[in-house]
C-alpha positions as CSV (number, residue, x, y, z in Angstrom):
1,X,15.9,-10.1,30.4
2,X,13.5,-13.1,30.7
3,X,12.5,-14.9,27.4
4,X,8.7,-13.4,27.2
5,X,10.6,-9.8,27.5
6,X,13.0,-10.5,24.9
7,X,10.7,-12.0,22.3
8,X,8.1,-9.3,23.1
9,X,11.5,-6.6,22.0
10,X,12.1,-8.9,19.1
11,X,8.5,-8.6,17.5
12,X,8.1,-4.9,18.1
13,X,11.2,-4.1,16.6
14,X,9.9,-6.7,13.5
15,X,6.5,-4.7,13.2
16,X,8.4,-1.6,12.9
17,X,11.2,-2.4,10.5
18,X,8.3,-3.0,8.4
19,X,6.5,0.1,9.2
20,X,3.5,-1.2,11.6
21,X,3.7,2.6,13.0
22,X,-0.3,3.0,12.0
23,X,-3.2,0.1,12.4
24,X,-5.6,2.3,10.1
25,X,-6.0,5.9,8.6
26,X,-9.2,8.0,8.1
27,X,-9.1,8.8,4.0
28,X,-12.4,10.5,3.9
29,X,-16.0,9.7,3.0
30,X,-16.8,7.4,0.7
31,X,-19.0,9.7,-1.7
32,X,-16.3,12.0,-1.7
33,X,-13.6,9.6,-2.6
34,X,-15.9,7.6,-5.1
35,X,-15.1,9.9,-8.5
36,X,-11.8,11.0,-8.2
37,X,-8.3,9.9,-7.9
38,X,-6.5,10.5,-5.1
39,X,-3.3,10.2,-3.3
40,X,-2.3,9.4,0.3
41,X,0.7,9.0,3.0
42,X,0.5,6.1,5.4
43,X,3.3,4.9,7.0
44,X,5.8,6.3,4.9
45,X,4.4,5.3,1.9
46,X,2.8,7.1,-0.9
47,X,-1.2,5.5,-1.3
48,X,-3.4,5.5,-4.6
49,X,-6.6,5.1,-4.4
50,X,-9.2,5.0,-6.9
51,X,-12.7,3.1,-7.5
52,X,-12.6,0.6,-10.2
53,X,-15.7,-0.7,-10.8
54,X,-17.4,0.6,-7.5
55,X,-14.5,-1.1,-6.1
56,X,-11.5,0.6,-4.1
57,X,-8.5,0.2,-4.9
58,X,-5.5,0.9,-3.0
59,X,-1.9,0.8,-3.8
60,X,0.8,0.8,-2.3
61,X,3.6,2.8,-4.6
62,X,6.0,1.5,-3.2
63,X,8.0,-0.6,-5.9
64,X,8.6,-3.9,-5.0
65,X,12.2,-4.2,-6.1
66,X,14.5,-1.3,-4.7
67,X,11.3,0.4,-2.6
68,X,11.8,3.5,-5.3
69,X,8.3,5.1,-5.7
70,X,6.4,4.4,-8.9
71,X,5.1,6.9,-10.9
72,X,1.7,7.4,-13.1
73,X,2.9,7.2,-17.1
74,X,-0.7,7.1,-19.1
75,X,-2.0,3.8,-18.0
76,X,1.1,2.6,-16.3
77,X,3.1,2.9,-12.8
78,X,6.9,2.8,-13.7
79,X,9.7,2.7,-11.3
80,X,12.3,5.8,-12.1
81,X,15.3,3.8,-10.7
82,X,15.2,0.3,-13.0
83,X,12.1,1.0,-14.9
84,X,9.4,-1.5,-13.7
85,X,6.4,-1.9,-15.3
86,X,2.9,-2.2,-13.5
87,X,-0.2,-2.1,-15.0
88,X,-3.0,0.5,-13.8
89,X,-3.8,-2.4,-10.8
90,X,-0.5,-3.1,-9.7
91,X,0.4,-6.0,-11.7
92,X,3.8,-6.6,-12.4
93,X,4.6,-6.8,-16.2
94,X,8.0,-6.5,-16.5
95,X,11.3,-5.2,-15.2
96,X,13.3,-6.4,-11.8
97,X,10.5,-5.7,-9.9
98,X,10.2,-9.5,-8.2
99,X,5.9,-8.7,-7.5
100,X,3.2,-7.0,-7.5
101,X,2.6,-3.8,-6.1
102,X,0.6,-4.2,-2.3
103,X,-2.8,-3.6,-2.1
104,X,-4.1,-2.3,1.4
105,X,-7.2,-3.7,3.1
106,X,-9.6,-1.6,3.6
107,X,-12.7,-1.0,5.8
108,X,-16.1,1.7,5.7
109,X,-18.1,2.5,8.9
110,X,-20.9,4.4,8.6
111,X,-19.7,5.6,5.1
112,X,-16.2,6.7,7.2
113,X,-12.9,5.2,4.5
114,X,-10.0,3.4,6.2
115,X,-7.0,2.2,5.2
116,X,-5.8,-0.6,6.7
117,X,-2.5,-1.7,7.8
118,X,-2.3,-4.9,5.5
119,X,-1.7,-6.2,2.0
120,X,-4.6,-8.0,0.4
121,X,-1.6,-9.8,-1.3
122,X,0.8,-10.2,0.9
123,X,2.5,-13.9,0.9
124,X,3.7,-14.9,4.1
C-alpha cells in the first residue's frame, strides 16, 4: 500500500468514526417547519429543530459528555446518565458535560430545509 492509499484509508475511516455517513438531509419545507417543533435522525443522532426568532435552530442531542441523549424537561435538555444541564439553546450550565451541545449548519433552496453535516460550534 503506497502512502496516498494509506492516508486516503486513514481519513475515511476518521470521517466515519465520527459519523460523516450523510453530507445533508431533506427536513422539509420551510413553512411547514417554521411553527412547530420537531424532531429528526441524522447520522445516528437524534436532531431538534425549532425556529427561535425566525431563526433555525438545530441541535444535536447528543450530550457532550458520555454521548447519552438529552431529554426536553420544561425549558431544559438534561442528560439521564450524569444529569447535565442545557439551556433551551444548548448551552451548557452545569453538570460533567465538558460543552455545549452541537448546532448543525444548515442551508434552504428554493424554500427546500437541509441539515448539514457540520457543527456551527465545532472547535477544531
Amino acid at each position: 500500500m503506497n502512502r496516498r492509499n494509506f492516508l486516503f484509508l486513514v481519513f475515511s475511516l476518521a470521517l466515519i468514526k465520527k459519523g460523516c455517513t450523510q453530507p445533508k438531509k431533506y427536513l422539509g419545507k420551510i413553512d411547514e417547519l417554521k411553527n412547530k417543533e420537531t424532531y429528526h435522525e441524522f447520522n445516528g443522532n437524534k436532531v431538534y429543530l425549532n425556529f427561535e426568532q425566525n431563526e433555525p435552530l438545530l441541535l444535536n442531542l447528543t450530550c457532550t459528555h458520555k454521548k447519552c441523549t438529552v431529554e426536553r424537561k420544561n425549558e431544559y435538555w438534561i442528560c439521564p446518565c450524569h444529569k447535565g444541564k442545557f439551556d433551551k439553546f444548548g448551552k451548557r450550565i452545569s453538570g460533567k458535560p465538558p460543552r455545549d451541545l452541537y448546532l448543525y449548519q444548515y442551508e434552504i433552496l428554493d424554500r427546500d430545509f437541509w441539515i448539514i453535516n457540520r457543527y456551527l460550534n465545532e472547535d477544531i
